[in-house]
Structures are given as structure tokens and as C-alpha cells.
N, C-alpha and C positions, 0 to 999 in steps of 0.2 A: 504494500500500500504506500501509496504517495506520503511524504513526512509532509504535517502542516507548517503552514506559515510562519516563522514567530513574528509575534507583533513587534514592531519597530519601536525600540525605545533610544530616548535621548543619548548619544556617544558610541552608539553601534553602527555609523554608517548611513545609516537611513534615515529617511526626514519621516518625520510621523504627520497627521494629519494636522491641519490645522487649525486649532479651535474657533470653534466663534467668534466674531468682533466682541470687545466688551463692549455692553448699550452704555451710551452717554447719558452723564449725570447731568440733573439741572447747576447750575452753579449755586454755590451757599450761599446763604445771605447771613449778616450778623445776627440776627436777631433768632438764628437757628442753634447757633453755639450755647448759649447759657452764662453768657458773661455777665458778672455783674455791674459791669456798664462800659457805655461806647464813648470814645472822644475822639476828636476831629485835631489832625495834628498835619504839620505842611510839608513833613516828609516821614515818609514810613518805612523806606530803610534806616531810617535812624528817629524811631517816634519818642517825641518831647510833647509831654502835656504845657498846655499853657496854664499859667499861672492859677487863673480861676478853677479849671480843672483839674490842677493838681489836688487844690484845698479843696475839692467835692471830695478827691481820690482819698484823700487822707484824714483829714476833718469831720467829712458828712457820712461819707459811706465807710470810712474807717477801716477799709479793705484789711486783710492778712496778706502778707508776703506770700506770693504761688497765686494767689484768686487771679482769674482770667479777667480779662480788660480786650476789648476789641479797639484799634485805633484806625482810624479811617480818615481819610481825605476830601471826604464832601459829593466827589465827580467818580463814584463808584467802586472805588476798591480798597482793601480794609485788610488788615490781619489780627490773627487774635497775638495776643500777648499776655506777659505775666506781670502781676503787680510785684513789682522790687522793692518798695517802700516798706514801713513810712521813712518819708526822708522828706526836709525840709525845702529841697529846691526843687526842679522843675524836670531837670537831669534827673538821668538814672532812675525813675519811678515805672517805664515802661519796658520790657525787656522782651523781645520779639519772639513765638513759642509756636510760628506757622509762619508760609507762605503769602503773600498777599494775592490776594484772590480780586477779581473783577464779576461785577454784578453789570451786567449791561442792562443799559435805558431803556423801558417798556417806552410803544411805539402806538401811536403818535403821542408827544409830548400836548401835555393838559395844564392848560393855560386858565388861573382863574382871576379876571377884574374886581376889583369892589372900589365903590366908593366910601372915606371912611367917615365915622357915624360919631357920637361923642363917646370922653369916658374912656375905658380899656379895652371897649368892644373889637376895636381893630387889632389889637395884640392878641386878643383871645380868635378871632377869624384866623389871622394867621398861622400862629399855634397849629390850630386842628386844621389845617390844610395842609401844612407841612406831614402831621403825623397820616395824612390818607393818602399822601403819595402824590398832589401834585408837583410840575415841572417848573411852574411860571409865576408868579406873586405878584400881582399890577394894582398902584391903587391910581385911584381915575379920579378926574375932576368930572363935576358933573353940572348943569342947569339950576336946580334941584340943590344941590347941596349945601349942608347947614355949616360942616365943619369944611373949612379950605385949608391945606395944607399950602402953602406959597413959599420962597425964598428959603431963609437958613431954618425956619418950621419944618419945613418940607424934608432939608435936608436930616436936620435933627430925628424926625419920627424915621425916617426911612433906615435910618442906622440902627434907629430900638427895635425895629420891624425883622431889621436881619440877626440881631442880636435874640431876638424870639425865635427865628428859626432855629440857628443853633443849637439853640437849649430844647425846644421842640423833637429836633434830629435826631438827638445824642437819647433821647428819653423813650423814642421810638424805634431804635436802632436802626436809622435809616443813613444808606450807604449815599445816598446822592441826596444833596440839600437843593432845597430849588432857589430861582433865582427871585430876588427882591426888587423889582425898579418901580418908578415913578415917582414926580406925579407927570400922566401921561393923560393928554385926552381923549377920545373914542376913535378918532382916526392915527393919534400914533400907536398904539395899543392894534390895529386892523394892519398899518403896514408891521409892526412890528415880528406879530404874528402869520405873517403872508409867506408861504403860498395858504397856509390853512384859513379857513375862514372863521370868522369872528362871530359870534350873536349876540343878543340880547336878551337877560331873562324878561321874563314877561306875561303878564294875564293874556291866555290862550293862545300861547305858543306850541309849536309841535312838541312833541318828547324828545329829552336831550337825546345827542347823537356823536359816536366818536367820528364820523364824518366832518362834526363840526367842533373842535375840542377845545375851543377856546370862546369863553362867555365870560359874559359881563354883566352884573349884578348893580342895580343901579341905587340909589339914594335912598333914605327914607321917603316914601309919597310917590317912590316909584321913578322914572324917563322923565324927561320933558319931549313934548309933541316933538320940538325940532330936531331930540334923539334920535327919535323915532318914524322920521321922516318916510312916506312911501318908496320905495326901492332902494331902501338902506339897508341895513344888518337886520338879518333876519332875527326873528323871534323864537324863544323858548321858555314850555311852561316848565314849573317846577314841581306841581302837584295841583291838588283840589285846594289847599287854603291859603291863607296869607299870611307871608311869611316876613320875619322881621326881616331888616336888610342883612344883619350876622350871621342870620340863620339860613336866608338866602343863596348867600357868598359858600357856606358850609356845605348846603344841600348841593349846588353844582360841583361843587368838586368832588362830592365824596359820589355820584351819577357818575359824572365822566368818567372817574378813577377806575368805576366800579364795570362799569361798559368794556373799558380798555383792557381790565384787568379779567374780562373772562367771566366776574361773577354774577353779575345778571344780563339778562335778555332784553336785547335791544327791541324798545315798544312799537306796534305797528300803526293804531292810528291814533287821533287828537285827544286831547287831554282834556277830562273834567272840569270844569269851576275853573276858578281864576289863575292863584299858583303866583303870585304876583309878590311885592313887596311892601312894607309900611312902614 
């Protein structure tokens, strides 16, 4: 009888079969590690917490030497790390314990306007728009509007606004921070945005759409007509009721997000009731 085969194994000569491709992993994100918290540092071959984050690292959250720390860069890529502390300076508190990884940008980038309102309300919009993943941060002048942001006001808030994000990002463990500008009016906000198109929210507009991922949320009391001119920016509603203007700027971003992001079903026809602002 014929002698069998022997199976080919590795160093005898023979090439054995070749396994499977390994399936590709999604890439990690931080907030998948278990760190006890993330900071944003401007080089991550060599991560130095800044000063304010040090004293969170050491002070608030009181870490132990070895606990995981994720440090990240803002524009999507991050590594975990070790706490080295406590130590008093800025140095030496992060010590690198992985690879830096890249989280690539969900696609099309989601763009959310507001106009801002009194009080802290616009710090708290921004806040919770950073944590739901928008791209774009615009605050907008408006007809309508009660609070005006102008000159070195403008620029002062605009600074607090980014400085929210931050703190926002890092609490979220979010690997890209979005960007903060204005104050911008309805048409640099639509080129700014272009090629994508721009809307308006609004009582009895269609259902948001990532066809159109960048909206604008208008004043307390709602547009002025000449916002809202016949063959301008189209309209979108937000729901059946009326929403405040915070709540507003909230509701579109955390739709768009959510459209973009896979987790709900984009709606096929017109929308209920108003959906408007006050």
C-alpha cells in the first residue's frame, strides 16, 4: 500500500497551507481602555501634562503610581500611559505603557451653529456637544438676538468656549476635540461649511438629514423673516415641541451625531407640530 502523506510542518521543507487572513479590528478608542482619565498633551512621544492637568492628576483624582492615564492630542490619536506621580511638576507624571493609536474622523463632519443666549447657557451647549461627538462649534450672530458677542467680548467668550471643550473632551474620552470659531454670521458659517450645505432649524422643517450636516439653531423667539428668506437655507424641524434655544443647539447635534453614527434611522416624511425654538 501506498505510505501517506505526512502533513507538512514548519522546517521540513515544505510550505504548509496558508491560514486565513486575520479579520480586521475596528481601531480602539480611549474610552474603551479603563483609564482613569484622559488628557490632551502636544506631543505624545514625549507626553507632559499641563499644569492644570497635572493638579487634576494629582490633587483631584489623587491617582496611584501604575493607574492608566490615556494622553491624546485632540486630532485623533492617543496612547495609554502610566501614572508616574505624585510629583510636583509637570514632567515625569506620564510614562508611555502602549502605542499611539489613530481613531479616524466619522464622515461627514457635523457642524452645529447657535446663537448664544444669557447666563452659562452657552458653556453648558457647548459642553454637551463636544461630549456627543460633534466636529464644528459656531456661534452666530443673529437679527433676533439679545446677547451680542462683538470685539475683545467676543474674543474673551470664545476662549472660555474652547476652554469648555477641553474639559468637556478629556471627561468624555474623546480622541478629537472639535473646533470652536466665531462670531460668524449665516453666510460665513454656509461658505465656511461648503461644499456641504447649511440649514436652519425651524417650525416645520423636514427631519434632520446627514445629507445636510451642518444646522443652525437660531435665537431665543426663533429667525428673523430676513433669515429666512424664500430660497435660502433650507429648513429643519427638531420635533413636535418647543424647544428652548440650548436645548435646541443640543437636540441637532446629538440627531446629526446620531444619523452619522449608525444609531438611528434616517426619517422618511415631514415632521409633526412645530419643533421650533423660544
Amino acid at each position: 500500500m501506498p505510505a501517506e502523506a505526512a502533513t507538512p510542518t514548519p522546517g521540513d521543507g515544505q510550505t504548509p497551507q496558508s491560514p486565513d487572513p486575520p479579520v480586521e479590528q475596528p481601531v480602539g478608542h480611549p474610552a474603551s481602555v479603563g483609564a482613569a482619565a484622559l488628557v490632551y498633551v502636544a506631543d505624545l512621544d514625549q507626553p507632559v501634562a499641563e499644569p492644570d492637568d497635572a493638579h487634576h492628576l494629582t490633587r483631584v483624582l489623587r491617582l496611584r503610581r501604575g493607574e492608566p492615564v490615556v494622553a491624546a492630542d485632540g486630532r485623533g490619536r492617543w496612547r495609554l500611559c502610566h501614572f508616574a506621580g505624585p510629583d510636583p511638576t509637570t514632567s515625569g507624571l506620564l510614562e508611555p505603557a502602549g502605542p499611539v493609536t489613530v481613531v479616524r474622523r466619522l464622515s461627514p463632519p457635523v457642524t452645529v451653529g447657535f446663537v448664544p443666549v444669557k447666563g452659562e447657557r452657552p458653556e453648558w451647549v457647548v459642553q454637551k456637544l463636544t461630549e456627543t461627538g460633534v466636529d464644528r462649534i459656531v456661534v452666530l450672530r443673529s437679527a433676533r438676538a439679545v446677547v451680542r458677542w462683538e470685539g475683545d467680548r467676543a474674543v474673551r467668550a470664545v476662549e472660555r468656549l474652547r476652554r469648555v471643550v477641553r474639559e468637556a473632551g478629556a471627561q468624555s474620552r474623546n480622541p478629537w476635540l472639535p473646533e470652536v470659531t466665531g462670531v460668524l454670521d449665516l453666510a460665513d458659517l454656509a461658505a465656511a461649511v461648503a461644499p456641504a450645505r447649511l440649514a436652519l432649524a425651524h417650525p416645520g422643517g423636514d427631519p434632520p438629514s446627514v445629507a445636510i450636516p451642518a444646522m443652525a439653531v437660531g435665537p431665543e423667539g426663533g429667525w428673523d423673516d430676513s433669515e429666512l428668506a424664500p430660497g435660502g437655507y433650507p429648513v429643519v424641524g427638531l420635533g413636535p415641541g418647543i424647544l428652548r434655544a440650548e436645548t435646541a443647539a443640543l437636540a441637532a447635534g446629538l440627531l446629526l451625531c446620531a444619523l452619522r453614527n449608525g444609531l438611528v434611522e434616517q426619517a422618511s416624511g415631514p415632521l409633526s407640530g412645530p419643533g421650533g425654538t423660544r
